[in-house]
N, C-alpha and C positions, 0 to 999 in steps of 0.2 A: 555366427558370432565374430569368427575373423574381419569379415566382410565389413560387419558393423565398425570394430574398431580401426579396420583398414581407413574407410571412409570417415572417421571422425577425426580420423591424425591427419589427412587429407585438408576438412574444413578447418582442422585448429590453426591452420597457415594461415588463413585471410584472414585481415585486420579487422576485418568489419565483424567477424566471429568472435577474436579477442577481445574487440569492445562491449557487445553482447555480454558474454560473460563475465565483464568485470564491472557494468554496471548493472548485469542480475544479481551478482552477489551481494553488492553495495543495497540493490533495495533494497533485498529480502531481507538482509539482517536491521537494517533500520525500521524496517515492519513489523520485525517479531517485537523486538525491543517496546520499545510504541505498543504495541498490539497487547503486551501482557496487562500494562495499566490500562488500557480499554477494556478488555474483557473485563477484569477485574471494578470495575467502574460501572460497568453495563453501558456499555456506550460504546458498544461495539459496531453498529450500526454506523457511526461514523463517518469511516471510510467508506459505506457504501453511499453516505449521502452527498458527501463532499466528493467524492469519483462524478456522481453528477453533476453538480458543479461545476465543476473538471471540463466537463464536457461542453456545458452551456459555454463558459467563457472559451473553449477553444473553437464551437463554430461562433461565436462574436467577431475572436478574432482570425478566422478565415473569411469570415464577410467581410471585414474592414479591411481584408488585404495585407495583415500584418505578418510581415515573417518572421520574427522573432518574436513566438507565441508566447514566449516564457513571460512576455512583461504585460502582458493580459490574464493568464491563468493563471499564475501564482498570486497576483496581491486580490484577484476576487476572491479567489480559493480562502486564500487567508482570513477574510471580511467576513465571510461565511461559515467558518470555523469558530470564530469568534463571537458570531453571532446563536451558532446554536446553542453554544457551553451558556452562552450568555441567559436565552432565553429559556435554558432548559433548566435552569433553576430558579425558576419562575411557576406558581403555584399556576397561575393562569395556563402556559404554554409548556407543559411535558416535555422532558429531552426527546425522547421517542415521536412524539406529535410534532416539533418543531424542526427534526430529520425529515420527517416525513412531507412536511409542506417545503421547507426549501430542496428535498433531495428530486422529487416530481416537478417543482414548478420551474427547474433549473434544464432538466433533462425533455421537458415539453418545449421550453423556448426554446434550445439549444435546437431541437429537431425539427422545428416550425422556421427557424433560422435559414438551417441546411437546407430545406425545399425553397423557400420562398427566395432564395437570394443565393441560388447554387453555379457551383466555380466548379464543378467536374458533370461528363455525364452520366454516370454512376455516383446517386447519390446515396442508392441503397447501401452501395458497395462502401462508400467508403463510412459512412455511420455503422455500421456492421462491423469494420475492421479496427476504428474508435473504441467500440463498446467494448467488444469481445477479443482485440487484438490481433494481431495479424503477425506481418514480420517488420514494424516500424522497431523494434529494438537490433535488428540486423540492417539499419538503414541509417545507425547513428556516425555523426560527424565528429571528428574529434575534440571539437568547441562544444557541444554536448555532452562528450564523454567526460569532460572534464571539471564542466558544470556541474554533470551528475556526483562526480568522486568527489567535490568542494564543499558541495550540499548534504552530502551522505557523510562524510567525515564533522563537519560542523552539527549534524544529529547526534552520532556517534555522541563527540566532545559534549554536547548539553546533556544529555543522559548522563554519561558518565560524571558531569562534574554535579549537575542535581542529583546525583541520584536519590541520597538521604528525603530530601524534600520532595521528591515522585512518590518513592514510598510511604511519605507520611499522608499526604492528599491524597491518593490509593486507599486506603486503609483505611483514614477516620478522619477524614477534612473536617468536621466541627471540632475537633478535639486540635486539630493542627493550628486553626483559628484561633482556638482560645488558649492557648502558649504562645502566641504570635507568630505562627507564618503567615505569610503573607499569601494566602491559597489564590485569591483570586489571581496577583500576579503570576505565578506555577501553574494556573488553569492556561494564562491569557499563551504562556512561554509554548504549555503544551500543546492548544489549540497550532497554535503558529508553527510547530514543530512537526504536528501530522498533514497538515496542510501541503508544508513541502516533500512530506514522504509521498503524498497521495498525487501530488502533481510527476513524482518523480516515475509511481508503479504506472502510471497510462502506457507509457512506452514499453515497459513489461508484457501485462495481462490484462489493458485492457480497462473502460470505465466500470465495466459490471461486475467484472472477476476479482477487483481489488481485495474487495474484502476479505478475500481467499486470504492472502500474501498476511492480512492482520488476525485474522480469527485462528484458522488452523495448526501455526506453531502454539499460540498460545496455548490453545483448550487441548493438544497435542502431549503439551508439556505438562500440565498439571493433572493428565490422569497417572503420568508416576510420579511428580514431586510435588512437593506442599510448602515449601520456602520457598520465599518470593525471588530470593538470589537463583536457586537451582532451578524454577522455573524460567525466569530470564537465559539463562547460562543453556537451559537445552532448549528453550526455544528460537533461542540464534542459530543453535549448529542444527537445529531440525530446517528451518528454515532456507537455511544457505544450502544444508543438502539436496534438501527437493528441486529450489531450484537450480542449480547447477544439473542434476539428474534430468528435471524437465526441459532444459535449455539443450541439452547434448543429445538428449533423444528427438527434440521436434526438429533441430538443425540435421539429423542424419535422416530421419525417416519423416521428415516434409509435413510434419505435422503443425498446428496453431502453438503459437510461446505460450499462450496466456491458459489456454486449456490442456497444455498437454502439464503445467507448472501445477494445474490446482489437483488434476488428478493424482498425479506423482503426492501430494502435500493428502489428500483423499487416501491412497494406500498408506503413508505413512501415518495418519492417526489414527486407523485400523488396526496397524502395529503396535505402537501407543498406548491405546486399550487393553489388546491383547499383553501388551509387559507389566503393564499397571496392575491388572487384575492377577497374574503372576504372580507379582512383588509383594503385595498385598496376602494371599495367598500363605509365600514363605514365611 
């Protein structure tokens, strides 16, 4: 155990570890946050359609050569977000059905991209470390890192300042509608909101593991509380704890970010369970 934390006081000295951790914390808590009005919505799926997305437009643009990916996968990201909220209330096209066509038809081109028109030789390697993450959050720049903190604080600031109006489109968007909110605008705000969380967790955990980062605190948190405040409230600090936990354990014993993060978030709603039925219980 010395050893361990011998060697983590070690890595906390390099900057490129400090960045890591400060823009793990930043996703994660903008995930949970996000995450609970997904769950709650059923539209949890999401983040795993738009992580493919993600991906499609990031081999676009390593085909095209673009090095500043960000101005490719964020505004498709975004068009896609928009478009499934859009179509998914649509009697024709099912939210679930219209995840399901743009999340596969994004992630098939995406990988038909990378072979056909490949920039490394290893291409298995590097779609494998895309999907399921690797060590690109130990590889960030500080024009990244700070894009990251810009982007994550501006999520932050929108939640917090909608909150009221998240809550009510959460809860009984026909009823929100006919008092006058303006829901679709609150849908268009929130699509455009997880959009940039889901561009932001790639560098985290990964296109496949995202969902993790959004499902887990949530459904973590509502098997002890049942207000929607106290469910937000602990599934930020469940969130940031896991990963902080998963970030310090793959950095010391060399393990993947994106799966040592969802295991850690896996034991912790385990525990979750276990407090709930407790509580319940007393």
């Amino acid at each position: 155990m010395s050893d361990f934390f011998g060697n983590l006081h070690t890595y906390l000295q390099f900057p490129f570890v400090q960045y890591a951790l400060i823009v793990g914390v930043l996703i994660s808590l903008c995930s949970s946050l996000l995450g609970v009005t997904l769950v709650l919505k059923r539209f949890s799926f999401i983040g795993d359609g738009l992580s493919h997305v993600a991906f499609g437009a990031l081999s676009i643009a390593t085909v095209m050569h673009i090095n500043n990916e960000m101005i490719v996968i964020l505004p498709v990201t975004i068009a896609c977000a928009i478009l499934i909220l859009q179509t998914g209330q649509r009697a024709k096209i099912k939210g679930d059905a219209s995840i399901a066509m743009i999340s596969v038809g994004a992630l098939a081109i995406g990988y038909l991209l990378s072979n056909l028109f490949s920039t490394s030789s290893n291409v298995s390697g590097d779609v494998c470390s895309t999907l399921f993450g690797s060590t690109s959050i130990l590889t960030l720049t500080a024009v990244e890192v700070w894009l990251s903190i810009g982007l994550s604080v501006l999520v932050v600031l929108i939640f917090i300042f909608f909150y009221n109006k998240i809550f009510a489109i959460t809860f009984d968007e026909p009823f929100s509608r006919a008092v006058g909110t303006k829901a679709s605008l609150y849908n268009l705000l929130l699509a455009t909101v997880i959009a940039v969380i889901i561009v932001l967790a790639m560098n985290l955990v990964g296109s496949l593991l995202i969902s993790a980062l959004v499902i887990f605190p949530a459904v973590s948190a509502m098997r002890i509380f049942r207000s929607f405040k106290s469910v937000t409230i602990f599934s930020a600090a469940f969130s940031v704890t896991c990963a902080l936990i998963g970030l310090l354990v793959s950095i010391v014993a060399g393990t993947p970010v994106g799966s040592t993060i969802v295991v850690v978030d896996i034991f912790g709603f385990i525990l979750s369970t276990a407090a709930g039925r407790l509580r319940r219980r007393k």
